[in-house]
C-alpha positions in Angstrom: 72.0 32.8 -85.8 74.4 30.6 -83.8 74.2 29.0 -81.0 76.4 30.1 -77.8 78.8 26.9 -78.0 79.1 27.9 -81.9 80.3 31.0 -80.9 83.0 29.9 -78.1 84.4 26.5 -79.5 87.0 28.5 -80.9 86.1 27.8 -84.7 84.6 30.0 -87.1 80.8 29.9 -86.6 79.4 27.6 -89.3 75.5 26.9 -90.3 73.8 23.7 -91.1 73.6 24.0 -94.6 77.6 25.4 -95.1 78.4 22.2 -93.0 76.4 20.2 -95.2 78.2 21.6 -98.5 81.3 20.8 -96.8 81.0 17.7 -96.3 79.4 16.8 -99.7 82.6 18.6 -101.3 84.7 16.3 -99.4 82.8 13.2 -100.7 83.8 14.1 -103.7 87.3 14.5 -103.4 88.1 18.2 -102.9 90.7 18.3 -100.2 90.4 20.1 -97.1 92.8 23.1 -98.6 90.4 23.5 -101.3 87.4 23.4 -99.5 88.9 26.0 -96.9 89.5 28.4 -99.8 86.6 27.7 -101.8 83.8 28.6 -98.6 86.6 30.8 -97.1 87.0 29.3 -93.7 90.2 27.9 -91.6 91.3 24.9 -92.3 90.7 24.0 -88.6 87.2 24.8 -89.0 86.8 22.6 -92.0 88.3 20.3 -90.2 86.3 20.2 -87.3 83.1 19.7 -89.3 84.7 17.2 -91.3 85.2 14.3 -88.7 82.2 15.1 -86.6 83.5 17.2 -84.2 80.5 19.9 -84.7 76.6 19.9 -83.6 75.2 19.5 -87.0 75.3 15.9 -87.5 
């Protein structure tokens, strides 16, 4: 379930643990294109929870 603020920050609703995958992806060098295709979100989204712009960290 997602919180409210999830829901209207204009990115695609992400959990904890996708957030968490993303960012150990990117730690180990996949680029923000291939994460984006590989869990299937926006590249704004992945973004976003890439330089700590989300509520999970």
């Amino acid at each position: 379930m997602y919180t409210k603020e999830e829901l209207d920050d204009g990115c695609e609703p992400v959990d904890a643990d996708e957030c968490t995958e993303m960012n150990r992806a990117a730690e180990l060098g996949y680029t923000v294109e291939a994460i984006s295709t590989l869990f299937e979100f926006e590249k704004k989204t992945v973004q976003q929870h890439l330089h700590d712009d989300c509520k999970h960290y």
